[in-house]
DSSP file (Angstrom, degrees, kcal/mol; ACC not computed):
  #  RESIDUE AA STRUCTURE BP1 BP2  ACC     N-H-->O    O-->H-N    N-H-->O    O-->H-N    TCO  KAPPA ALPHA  PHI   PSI    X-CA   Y-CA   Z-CA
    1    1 A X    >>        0   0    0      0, 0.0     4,-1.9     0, 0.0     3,-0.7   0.000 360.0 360.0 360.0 -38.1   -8.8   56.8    3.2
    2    2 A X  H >>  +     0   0    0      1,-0.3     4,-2.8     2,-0.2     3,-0.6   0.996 360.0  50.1 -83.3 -74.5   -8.0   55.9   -0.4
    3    3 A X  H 3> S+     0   0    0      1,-0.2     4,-1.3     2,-0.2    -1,-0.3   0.622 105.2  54.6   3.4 -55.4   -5.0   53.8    1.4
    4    4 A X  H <>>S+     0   0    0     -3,-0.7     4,-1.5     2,-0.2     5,-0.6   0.762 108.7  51.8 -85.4 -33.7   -7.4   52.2    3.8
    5    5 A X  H <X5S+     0   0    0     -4,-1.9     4,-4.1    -3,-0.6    -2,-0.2   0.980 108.2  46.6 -42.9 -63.5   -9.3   51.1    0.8
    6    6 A X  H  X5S+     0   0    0     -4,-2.8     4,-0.9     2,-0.2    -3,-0.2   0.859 110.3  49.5 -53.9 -47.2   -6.5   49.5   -1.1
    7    7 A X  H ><5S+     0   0    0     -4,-1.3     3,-1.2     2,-0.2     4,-0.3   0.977 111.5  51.8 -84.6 -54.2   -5.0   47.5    1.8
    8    8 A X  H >X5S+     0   0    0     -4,-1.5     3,-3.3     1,-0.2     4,-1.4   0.988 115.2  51.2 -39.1 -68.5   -9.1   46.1    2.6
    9    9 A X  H 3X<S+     0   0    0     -4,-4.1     4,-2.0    -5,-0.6    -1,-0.2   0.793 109.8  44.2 -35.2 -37.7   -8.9   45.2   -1.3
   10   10 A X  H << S+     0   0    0     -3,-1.2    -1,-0.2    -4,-0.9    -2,-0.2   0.157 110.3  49.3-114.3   3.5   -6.0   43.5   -1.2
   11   11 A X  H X4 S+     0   0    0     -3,-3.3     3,-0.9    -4,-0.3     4,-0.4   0.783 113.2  54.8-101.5 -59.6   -6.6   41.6    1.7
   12   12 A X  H >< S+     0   0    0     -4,-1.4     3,-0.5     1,-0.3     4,-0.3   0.816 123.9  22.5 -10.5 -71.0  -10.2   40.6   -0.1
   13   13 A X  T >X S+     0   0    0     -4,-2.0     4,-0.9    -5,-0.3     3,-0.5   0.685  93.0  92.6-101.3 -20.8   -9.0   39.5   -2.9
   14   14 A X  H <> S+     0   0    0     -3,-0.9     4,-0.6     1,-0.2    -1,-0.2   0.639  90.0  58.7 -61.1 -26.8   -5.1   38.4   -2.3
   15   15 A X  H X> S+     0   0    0     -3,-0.5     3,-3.1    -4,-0.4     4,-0.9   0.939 109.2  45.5 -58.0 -80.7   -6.6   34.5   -1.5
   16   16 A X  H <4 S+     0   0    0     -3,-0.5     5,-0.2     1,-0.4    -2,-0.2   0.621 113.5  47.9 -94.3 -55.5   -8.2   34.3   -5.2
   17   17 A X  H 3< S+     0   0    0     -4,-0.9    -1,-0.4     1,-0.2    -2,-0.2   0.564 110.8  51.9-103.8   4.2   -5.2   35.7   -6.8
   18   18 A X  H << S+     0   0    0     -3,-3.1    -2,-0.3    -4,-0.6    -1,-0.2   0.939  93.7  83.3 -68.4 -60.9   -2.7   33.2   -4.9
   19   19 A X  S  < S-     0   0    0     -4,-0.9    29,-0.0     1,-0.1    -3,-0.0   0.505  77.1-133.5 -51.0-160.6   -4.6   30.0   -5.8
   20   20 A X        +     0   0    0      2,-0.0    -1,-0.1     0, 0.0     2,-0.1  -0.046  34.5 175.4-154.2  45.2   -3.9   28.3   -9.3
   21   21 A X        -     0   0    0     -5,-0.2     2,-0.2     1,-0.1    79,-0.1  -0.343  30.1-113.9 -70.9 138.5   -7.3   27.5  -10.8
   22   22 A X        -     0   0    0     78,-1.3    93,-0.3    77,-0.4    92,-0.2  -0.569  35.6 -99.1 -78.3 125.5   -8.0   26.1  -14.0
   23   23 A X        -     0   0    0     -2,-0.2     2,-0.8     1,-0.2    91,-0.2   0.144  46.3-102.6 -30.3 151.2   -9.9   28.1  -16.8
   24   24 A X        +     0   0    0     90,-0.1     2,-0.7    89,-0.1    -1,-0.2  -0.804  41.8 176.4 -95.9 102.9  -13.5   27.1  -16.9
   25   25 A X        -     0   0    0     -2,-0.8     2,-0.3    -3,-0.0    87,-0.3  -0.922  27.0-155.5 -86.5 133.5  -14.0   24.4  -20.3
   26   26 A X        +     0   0    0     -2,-0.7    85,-0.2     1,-0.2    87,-0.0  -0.939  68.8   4.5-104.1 122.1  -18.0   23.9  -19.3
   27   27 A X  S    S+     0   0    0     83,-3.3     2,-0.3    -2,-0.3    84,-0.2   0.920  77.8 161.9  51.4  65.1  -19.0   20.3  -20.9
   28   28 A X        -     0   0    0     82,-1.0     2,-0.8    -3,-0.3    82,-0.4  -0.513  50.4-102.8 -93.4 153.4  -15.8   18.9  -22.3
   29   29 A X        -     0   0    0     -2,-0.3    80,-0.2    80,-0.2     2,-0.2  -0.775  29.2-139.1 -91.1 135.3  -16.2   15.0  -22.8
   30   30 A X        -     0   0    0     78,-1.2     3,-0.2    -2,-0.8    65,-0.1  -0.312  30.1-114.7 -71.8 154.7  -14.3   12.8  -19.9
   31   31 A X  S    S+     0   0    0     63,-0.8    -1,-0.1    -2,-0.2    63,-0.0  -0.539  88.7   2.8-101.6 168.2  -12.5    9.7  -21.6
   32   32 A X  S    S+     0   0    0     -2,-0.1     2,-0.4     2,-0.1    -1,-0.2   0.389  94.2 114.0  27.8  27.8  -13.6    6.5  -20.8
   33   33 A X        +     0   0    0     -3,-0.2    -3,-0.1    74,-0.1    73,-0.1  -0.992  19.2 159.3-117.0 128.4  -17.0    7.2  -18.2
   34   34 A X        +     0   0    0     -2,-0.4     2,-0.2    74,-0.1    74,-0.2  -0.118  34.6 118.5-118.8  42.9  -20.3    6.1  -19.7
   35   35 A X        -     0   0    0      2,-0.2    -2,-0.1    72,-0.2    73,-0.0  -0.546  61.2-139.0-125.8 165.0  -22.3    5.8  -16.3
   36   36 A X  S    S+     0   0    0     -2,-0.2    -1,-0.1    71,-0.1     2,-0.1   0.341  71.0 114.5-102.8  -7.4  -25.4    8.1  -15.7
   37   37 A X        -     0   0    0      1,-0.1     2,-0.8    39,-0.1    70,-0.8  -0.436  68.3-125.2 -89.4 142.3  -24.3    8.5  -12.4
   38   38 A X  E     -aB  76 106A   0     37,-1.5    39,-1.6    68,-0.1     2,-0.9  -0.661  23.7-167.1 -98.7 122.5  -23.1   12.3  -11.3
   39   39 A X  E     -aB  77 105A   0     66,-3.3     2,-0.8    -2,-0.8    66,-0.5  -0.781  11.2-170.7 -78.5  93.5  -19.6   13.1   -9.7
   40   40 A X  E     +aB  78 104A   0     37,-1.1    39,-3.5    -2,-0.9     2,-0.3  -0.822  14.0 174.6-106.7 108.2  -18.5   16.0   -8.1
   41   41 A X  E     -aB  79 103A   0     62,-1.0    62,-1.9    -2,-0.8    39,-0.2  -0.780  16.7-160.0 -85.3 143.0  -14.9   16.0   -7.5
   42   42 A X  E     -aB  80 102A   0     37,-1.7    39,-1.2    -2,-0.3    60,-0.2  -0.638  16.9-151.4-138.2  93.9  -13.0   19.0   -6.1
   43   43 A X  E     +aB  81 101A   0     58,-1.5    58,-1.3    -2,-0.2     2,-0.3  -0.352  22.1 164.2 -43.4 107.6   -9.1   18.9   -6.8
   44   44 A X  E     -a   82   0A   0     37,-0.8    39,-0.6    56,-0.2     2,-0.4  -0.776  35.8-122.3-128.5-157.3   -6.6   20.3   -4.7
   45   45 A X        -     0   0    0     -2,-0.3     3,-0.2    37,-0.1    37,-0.1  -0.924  44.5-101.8-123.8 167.2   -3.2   20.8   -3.6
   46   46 A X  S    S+     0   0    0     -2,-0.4     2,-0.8     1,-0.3    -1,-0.1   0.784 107.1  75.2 -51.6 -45.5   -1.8   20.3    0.3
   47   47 A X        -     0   0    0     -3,-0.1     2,-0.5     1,-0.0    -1,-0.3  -0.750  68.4-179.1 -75.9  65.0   -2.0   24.0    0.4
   48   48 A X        -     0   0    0     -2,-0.8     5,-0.1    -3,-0.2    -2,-0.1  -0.546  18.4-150.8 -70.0 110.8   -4.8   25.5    0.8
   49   49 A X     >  -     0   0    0     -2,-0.5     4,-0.7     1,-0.1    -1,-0.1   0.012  36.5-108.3 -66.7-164.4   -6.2   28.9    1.0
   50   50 A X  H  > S+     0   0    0      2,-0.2     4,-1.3     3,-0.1    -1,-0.1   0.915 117.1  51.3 -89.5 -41.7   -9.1   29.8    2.7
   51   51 A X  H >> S+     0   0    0      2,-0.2     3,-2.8     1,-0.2     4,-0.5   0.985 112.3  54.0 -25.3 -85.4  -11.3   30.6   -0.5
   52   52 A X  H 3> S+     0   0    0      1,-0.2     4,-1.8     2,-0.1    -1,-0.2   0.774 105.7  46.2 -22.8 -51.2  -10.2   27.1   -1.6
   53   53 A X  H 3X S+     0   0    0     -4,-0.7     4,-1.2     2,-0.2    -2,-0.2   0.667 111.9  54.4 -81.3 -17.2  -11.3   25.2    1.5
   54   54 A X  H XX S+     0   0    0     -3,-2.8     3,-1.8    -4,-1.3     4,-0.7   0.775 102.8  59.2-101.4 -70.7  -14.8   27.2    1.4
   55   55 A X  H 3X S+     0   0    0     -4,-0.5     4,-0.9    62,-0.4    -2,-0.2   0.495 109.3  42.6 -10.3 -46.5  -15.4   26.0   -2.3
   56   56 A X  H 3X S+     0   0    0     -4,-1.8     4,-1.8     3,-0.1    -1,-0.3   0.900 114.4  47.5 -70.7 -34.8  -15.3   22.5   -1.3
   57   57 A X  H <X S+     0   0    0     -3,-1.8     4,-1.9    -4,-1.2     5,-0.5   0.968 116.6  45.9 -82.5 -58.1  -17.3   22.8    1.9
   58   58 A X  H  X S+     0   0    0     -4,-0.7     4,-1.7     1,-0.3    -1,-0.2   0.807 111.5  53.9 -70.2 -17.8  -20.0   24.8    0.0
   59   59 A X  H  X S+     0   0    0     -4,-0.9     4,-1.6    -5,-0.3    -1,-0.3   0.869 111.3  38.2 -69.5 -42.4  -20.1   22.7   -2.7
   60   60 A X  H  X S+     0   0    0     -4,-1.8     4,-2.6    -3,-0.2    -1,-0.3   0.792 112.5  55.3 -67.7 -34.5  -20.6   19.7   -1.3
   61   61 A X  H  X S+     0   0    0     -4,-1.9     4,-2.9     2,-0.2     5,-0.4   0.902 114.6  42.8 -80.1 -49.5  -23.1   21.0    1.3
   62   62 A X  H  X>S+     0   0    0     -4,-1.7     4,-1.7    -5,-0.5     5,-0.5   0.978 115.3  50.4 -49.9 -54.4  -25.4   22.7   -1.8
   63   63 A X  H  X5S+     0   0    0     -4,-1.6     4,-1.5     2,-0.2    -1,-0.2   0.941 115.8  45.6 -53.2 -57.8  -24.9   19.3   -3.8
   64   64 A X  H  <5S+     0   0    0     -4,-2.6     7,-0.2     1,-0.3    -1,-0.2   0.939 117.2  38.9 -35.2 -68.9  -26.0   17.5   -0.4
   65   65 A X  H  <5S+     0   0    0     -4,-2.9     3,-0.4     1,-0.2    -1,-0.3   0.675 121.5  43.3 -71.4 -15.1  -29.0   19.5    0.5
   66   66 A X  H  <5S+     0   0    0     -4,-1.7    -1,-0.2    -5,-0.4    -2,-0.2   0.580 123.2  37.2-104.1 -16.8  -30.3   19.9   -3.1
   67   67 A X  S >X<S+     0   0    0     -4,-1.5     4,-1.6    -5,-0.5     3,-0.6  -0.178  74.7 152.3-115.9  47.5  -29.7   16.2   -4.0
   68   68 A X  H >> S+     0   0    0     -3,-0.4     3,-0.8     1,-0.3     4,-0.7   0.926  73.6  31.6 -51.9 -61.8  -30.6   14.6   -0.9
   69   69 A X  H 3> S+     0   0    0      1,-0.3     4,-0.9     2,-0.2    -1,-0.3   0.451 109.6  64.8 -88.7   6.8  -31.7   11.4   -2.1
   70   70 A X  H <4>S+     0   0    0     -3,-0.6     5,-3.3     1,-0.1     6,-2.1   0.769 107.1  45.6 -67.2 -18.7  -29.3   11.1   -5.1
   71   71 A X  H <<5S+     0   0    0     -4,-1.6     3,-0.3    -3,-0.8    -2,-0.2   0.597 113.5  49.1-105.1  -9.1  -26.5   11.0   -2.6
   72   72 A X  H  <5S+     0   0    0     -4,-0.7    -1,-0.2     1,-0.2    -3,-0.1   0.783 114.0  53.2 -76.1 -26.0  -28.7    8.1   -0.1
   73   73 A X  T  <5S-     0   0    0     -4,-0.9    -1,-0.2    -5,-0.1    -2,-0.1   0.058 114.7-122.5-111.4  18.6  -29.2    6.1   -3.5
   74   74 A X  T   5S+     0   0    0     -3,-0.3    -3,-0.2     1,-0.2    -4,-0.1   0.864  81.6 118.4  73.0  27.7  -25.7    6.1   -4.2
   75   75 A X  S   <S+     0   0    0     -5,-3.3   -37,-1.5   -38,-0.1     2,-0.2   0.699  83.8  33.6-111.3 -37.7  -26.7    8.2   -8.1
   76   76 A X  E    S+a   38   0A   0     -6,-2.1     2,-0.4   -39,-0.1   -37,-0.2  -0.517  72.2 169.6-112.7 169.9  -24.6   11.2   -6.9
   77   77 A X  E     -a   39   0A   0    -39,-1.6   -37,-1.1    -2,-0.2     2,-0.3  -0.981  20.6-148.8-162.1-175.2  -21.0   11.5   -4.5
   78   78 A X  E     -a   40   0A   0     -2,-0.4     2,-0.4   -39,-0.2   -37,-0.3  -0.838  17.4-175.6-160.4 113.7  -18.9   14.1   -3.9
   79   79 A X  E     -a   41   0A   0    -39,-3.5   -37,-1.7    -2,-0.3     2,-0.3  -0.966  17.9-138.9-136.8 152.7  -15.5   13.3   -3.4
   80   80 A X  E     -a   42   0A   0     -2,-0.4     2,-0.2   -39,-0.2   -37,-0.2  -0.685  25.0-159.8 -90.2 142.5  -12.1   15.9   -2.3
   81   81 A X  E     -a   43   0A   0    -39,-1.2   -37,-0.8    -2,-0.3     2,-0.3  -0.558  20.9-149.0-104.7  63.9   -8.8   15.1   -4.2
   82   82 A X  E >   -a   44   0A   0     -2,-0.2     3,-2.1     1,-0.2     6,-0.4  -0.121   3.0-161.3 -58.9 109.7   -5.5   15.9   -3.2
   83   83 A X  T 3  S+     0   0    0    -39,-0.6    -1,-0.2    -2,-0.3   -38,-0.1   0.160  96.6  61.8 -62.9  16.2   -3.7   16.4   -6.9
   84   84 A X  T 3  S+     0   0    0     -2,-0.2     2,-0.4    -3,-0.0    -1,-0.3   0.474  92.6  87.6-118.4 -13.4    0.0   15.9   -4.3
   85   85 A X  S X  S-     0   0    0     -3,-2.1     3,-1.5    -4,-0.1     4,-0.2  -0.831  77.6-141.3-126.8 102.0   -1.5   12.1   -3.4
   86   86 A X  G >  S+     0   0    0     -2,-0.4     3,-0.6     1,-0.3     4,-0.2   0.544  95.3  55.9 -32.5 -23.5   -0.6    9.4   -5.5
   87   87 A X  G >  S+     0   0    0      1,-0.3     3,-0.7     2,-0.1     4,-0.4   0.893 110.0  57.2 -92.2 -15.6   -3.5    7.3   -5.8
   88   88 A X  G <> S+     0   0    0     -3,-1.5     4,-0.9    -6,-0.4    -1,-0.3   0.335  79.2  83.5 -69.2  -6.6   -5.2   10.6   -7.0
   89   89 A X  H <> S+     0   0    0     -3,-0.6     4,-0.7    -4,-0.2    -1,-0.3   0.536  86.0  54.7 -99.6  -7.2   -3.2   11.3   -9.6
   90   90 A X  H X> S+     0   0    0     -3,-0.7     4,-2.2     2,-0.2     3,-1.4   0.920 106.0  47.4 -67.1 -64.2   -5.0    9.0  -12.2
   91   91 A X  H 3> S+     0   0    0     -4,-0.4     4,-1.6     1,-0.3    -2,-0.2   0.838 112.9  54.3 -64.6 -20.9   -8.3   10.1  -11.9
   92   92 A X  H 3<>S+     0   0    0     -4,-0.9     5,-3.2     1,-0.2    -1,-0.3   0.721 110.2  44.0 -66.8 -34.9   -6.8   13.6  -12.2
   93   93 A X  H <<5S+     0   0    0     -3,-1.4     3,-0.3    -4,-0.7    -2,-0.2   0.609 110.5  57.3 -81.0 -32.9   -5.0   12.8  -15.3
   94   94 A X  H  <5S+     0   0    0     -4,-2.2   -63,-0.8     1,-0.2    -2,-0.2   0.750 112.9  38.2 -70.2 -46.6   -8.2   11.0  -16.8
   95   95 A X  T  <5S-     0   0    0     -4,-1.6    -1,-0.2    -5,-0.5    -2,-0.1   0.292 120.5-111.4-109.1  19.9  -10.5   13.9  -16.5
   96   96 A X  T   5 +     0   0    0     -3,-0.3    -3,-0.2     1,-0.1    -4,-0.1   0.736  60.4 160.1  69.1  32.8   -7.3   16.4  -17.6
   97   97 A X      < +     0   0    0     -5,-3.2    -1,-0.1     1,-0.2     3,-0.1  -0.326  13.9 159.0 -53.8 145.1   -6.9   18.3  -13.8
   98   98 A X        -     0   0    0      1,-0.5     2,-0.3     2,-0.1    -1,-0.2   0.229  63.4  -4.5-148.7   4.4   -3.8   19.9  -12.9
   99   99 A X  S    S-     0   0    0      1,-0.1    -1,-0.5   -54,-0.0   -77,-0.4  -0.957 108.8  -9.3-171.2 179.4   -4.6   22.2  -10.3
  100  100 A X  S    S+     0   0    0     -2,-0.3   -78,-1.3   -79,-0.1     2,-0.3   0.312  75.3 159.2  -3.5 121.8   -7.8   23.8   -8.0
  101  101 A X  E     -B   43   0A   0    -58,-1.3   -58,-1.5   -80,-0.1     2,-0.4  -0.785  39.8-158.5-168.3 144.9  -10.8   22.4   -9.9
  102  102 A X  E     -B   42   0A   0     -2,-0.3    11,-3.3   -60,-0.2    12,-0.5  -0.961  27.8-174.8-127.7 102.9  -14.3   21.8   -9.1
  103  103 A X  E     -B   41   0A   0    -62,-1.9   -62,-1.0    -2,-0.4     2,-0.5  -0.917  21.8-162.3-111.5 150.3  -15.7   19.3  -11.5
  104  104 A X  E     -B   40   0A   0      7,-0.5     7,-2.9    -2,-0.3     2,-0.3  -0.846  19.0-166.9  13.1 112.3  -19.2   17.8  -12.2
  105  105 A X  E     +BC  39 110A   0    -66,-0.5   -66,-3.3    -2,-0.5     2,-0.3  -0.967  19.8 161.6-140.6 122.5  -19.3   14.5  -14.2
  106  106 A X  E >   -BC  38 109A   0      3,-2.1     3,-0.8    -2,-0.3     2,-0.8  -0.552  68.7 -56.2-124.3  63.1  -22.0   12.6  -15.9
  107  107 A X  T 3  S-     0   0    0    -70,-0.8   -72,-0.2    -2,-0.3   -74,-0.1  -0.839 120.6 -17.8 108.6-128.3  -21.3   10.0  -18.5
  108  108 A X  T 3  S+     0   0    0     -2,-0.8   -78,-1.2   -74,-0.2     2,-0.3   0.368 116.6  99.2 -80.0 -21.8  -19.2   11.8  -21.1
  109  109 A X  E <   -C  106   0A   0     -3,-0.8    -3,-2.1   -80,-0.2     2,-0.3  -0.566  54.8-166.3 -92.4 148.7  -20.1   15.0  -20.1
  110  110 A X  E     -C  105   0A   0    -82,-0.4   -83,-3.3    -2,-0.3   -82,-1.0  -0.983   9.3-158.5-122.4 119.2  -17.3   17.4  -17.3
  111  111 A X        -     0   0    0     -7,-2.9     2,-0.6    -2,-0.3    -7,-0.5  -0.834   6.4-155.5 -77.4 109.7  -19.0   20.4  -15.8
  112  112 A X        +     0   0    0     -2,-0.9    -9,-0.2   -87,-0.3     4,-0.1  -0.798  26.5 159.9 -88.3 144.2  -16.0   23.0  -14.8
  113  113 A X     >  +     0   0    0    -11,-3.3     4,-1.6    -2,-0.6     3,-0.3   0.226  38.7 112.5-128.9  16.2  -17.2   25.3  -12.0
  114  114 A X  H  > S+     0   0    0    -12,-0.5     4,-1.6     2,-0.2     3,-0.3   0.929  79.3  42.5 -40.4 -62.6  -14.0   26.3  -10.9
  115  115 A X  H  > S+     0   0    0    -93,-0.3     4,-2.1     1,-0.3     3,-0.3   0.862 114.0  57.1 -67.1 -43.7  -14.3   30.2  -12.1
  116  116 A X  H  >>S+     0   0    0      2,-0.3     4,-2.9    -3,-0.3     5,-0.8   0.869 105.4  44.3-116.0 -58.8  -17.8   30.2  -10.7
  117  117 A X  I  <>S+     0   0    0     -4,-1.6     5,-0.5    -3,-0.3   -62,-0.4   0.675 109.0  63.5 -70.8 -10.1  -17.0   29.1   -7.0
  118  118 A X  I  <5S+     0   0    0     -4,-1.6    -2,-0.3    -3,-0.3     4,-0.3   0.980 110.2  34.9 -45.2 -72.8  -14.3   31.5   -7.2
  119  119 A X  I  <5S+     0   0    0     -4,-2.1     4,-0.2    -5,-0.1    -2,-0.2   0.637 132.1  18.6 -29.0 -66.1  -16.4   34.0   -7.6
  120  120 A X  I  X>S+     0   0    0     -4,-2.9     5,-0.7    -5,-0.2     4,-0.5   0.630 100.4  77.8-101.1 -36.7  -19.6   33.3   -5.6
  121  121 A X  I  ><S+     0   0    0     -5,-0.8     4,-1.6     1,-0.2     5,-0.1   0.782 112.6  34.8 -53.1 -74.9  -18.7   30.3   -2.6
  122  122 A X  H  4<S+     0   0    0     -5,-0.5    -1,-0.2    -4,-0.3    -2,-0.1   0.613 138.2  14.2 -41.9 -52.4  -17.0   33.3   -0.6
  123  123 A X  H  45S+     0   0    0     -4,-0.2    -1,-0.2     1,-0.1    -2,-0.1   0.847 143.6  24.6 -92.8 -59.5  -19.2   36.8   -1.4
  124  124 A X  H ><5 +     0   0    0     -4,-0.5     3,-0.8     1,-0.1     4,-0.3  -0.081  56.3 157.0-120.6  45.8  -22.5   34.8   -2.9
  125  125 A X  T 3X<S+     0   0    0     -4,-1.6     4,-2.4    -5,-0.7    -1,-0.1   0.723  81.1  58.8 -32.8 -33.8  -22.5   31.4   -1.6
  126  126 A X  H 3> S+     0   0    0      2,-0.2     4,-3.7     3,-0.1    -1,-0.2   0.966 114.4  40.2 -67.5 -52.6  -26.9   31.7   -2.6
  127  127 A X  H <> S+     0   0    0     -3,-0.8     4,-1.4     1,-0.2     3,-0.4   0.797 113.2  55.2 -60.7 -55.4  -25.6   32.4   -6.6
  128  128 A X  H  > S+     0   0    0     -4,-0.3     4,-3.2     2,-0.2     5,-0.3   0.894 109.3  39.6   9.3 -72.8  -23.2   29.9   -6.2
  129  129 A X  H  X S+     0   0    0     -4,-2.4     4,-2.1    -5,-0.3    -1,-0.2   0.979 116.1  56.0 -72.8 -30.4  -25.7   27.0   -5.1
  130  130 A X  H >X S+     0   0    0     -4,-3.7     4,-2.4    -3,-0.4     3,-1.3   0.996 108.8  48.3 -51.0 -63.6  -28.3   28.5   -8.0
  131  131 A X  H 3X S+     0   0    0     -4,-1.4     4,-2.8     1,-0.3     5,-0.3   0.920 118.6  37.6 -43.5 -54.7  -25.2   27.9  -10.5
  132  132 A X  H 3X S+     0   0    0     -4,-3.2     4,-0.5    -5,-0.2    -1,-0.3   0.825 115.4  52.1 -63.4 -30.9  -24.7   24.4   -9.2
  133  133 A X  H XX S+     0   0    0     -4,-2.1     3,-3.9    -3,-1.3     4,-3.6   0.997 116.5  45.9 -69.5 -79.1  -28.8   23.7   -8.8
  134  134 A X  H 3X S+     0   0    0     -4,-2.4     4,-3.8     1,-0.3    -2,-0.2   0.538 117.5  41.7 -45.8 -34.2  -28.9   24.9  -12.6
  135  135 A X  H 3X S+     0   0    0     -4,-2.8     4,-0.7     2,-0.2    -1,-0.3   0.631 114.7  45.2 -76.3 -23.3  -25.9   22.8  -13.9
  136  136 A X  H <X S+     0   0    0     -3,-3.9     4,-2.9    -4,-0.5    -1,-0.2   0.778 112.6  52.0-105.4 -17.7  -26.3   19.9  -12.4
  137  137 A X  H >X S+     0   0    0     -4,-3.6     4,-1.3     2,-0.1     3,-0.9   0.993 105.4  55.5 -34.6 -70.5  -30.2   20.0  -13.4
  138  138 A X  H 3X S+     0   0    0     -4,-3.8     4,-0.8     1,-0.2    -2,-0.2   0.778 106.9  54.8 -61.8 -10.4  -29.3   20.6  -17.1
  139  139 A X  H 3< S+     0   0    0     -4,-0.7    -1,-0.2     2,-0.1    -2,-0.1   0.889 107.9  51.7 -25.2 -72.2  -27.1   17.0  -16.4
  140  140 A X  H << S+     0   0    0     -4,-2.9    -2,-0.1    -3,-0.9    -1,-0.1   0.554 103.8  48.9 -46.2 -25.2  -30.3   15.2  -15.2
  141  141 A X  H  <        0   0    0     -4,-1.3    -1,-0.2     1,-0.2    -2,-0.1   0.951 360.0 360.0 -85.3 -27.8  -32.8   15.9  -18.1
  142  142 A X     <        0   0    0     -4,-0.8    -1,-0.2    -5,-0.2    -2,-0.1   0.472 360.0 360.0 -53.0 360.0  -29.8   14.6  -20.5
């Protein structure tokens, strides 16, 4: 039993401990952005796990449904990156990416939420879209 345990763990978790996500700095300043307008990027590589691919999909789908009309009025986007794709490799370098990362951007301000959709998109996609609701609120009032 203890066996059947291990190998379910290790299936669970083996995605999370493949990928190559970046530490969470929460509200670093971005060079050169002074626009009020909010960005959600999500950074990857060619390779994707599964984890990975439901972090972008939930993220954007929360961002969507919770921001409906920032994203018709053009105030919010949400855009995927592949960090292997040249024309990507600027903006990547600009806001300091180098691998799996789920960013937020307002101005000067970078939300990371990498660790956080780690965490939650797969097991607790609702705390997940709370995290995102709350962060990208405290953005708004700024």
């Amino acid at each position: 039993m203890k066996t059947f345990r291990l190998f379910i763990a290790i299936l669970l978790f083996a995605p999370v401990i493949s990928c190559t996500a970046q530490p969470s700095n929460k509200q670093v300043k971005a060079p050169d952005n002074n626009s009020d307008k909010i960005e959600a990027y999500y950074f990857h590589f060619t390779a994707r796990c599964t984890t990975c691919r439901t972090i972008e999909a939930r993220a954007k789908e929360n961002l969507e449904s919770l921001y409906p009309d920032h994203f018709k009025l053009g105030l919010m986007t949400f855009q995927s990156l592949n960090l292997e794709e040249a024309p990507n490799k600027a903006i990547a370098e600009k806001l300091g990416v180098s691998g799996q990362t789920l960013l937020i951007v307002k101005g000067d301000k970078k939300i990371n939420l990498t660790n956080e959709g780690f965490m939650y998109a797969v097991v607790k996609p609702e705390k997940f879209k709370e995290i995102i609701n709350e962060k990208v609120d405290g953005l708004m009032i700024r």
